[in-house]
Structures are given as C-alpha cells and as structure tokens.
C-alpha positions as CSV (number, residue, x, y, z in Angstrom):
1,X,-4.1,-15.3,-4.3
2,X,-2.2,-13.3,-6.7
3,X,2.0,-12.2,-5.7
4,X,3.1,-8.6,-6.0
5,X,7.0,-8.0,-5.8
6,X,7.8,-5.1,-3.6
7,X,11.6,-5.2,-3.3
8,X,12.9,-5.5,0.6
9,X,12.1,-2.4,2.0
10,X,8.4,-2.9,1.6
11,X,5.7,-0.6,0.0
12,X,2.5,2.1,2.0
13,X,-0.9,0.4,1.2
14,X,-1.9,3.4,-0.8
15,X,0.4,2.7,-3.2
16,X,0.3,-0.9,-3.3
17,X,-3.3,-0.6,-4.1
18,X,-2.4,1.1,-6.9
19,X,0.2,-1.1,-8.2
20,X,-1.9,-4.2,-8.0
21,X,-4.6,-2.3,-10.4
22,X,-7.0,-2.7,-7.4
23,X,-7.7,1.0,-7.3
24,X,-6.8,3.6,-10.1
25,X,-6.6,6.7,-7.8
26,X,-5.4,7.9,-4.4
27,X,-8.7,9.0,-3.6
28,X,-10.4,5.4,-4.7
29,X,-7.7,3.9,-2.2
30,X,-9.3,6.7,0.8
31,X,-12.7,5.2,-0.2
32,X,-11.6,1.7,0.1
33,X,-10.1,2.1,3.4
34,X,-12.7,4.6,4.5
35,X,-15.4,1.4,3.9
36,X,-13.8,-0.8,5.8
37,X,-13.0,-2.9,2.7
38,X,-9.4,-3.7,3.4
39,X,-7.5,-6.2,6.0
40,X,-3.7,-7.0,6.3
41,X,-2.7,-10.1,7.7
42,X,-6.8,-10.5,8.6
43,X,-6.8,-7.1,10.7
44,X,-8.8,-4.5,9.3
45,X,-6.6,-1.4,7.9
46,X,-7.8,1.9,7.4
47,X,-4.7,4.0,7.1
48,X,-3.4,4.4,3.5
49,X,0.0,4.8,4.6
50,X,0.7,2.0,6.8
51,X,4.0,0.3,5.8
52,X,3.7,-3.5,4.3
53,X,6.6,-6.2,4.3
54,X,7.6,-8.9,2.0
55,X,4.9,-11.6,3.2
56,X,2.3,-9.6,4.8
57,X,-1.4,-10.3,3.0
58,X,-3.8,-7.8,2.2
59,X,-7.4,-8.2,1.5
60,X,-9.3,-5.3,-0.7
61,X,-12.3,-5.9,-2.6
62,X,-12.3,-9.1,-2.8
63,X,-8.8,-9.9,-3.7
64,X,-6.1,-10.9,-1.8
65,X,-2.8,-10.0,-2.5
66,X,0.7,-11.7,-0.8
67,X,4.0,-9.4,-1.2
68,X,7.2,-11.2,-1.9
C-alpha cells in the first residue's frame, strides 16, 4: 500500500488519481470510474469528484493507495 500526502483539507478522486501517477489524464480517471475499477474505503466510487480525507483508502487498478 503506497501513502499519498494530501494536506488536511483532503483532495477530489480525480485529481488524486492523477497525483498518484495512476491515471495521466482527466478523461483516463472518467474511464476508470466509468469501469467500475475504483473503491474507497472498499465501496465502489464512480464520481470523480467525490471528496477524500486524510485516512480514507482507495483502490484503482490494482493499487491501493492510503492518504495521510
């Protein structure tokens, strides 16, 4: 499980998809959570811009990434 720092006030799953290098693109990040490929916390997310914490997991393509 690798740690992404995301600073307090959290980070949207689009763009922590990005940051972790998981996707290169917006649209990559659509067609991930168009496919059903992502979960947070084990619940399958769809919506690019749903708001993460500091502890939440997510779970896209295979690799699963805890914010601190």
């Amino acid at each position: 499980m690798r740690e992404v720092a995301v600073g307090e006030e959290g980070i949207r799953l689009g763009q922590l998809l990005k940051l972790a290098d998981v996707v290169d693109t917006g649209g990559a990040a659509r067609a991930l959570l168009g496919a059903g490929r992502v979960t947070v916390n084990g619940v399958a997310e769809s919506r690019r811009g749903a708001r993460l914490r500091p502890g939440d997991v997510v779970d896209a393509a295979g690799e699963q990434l805890r914010l601190v």
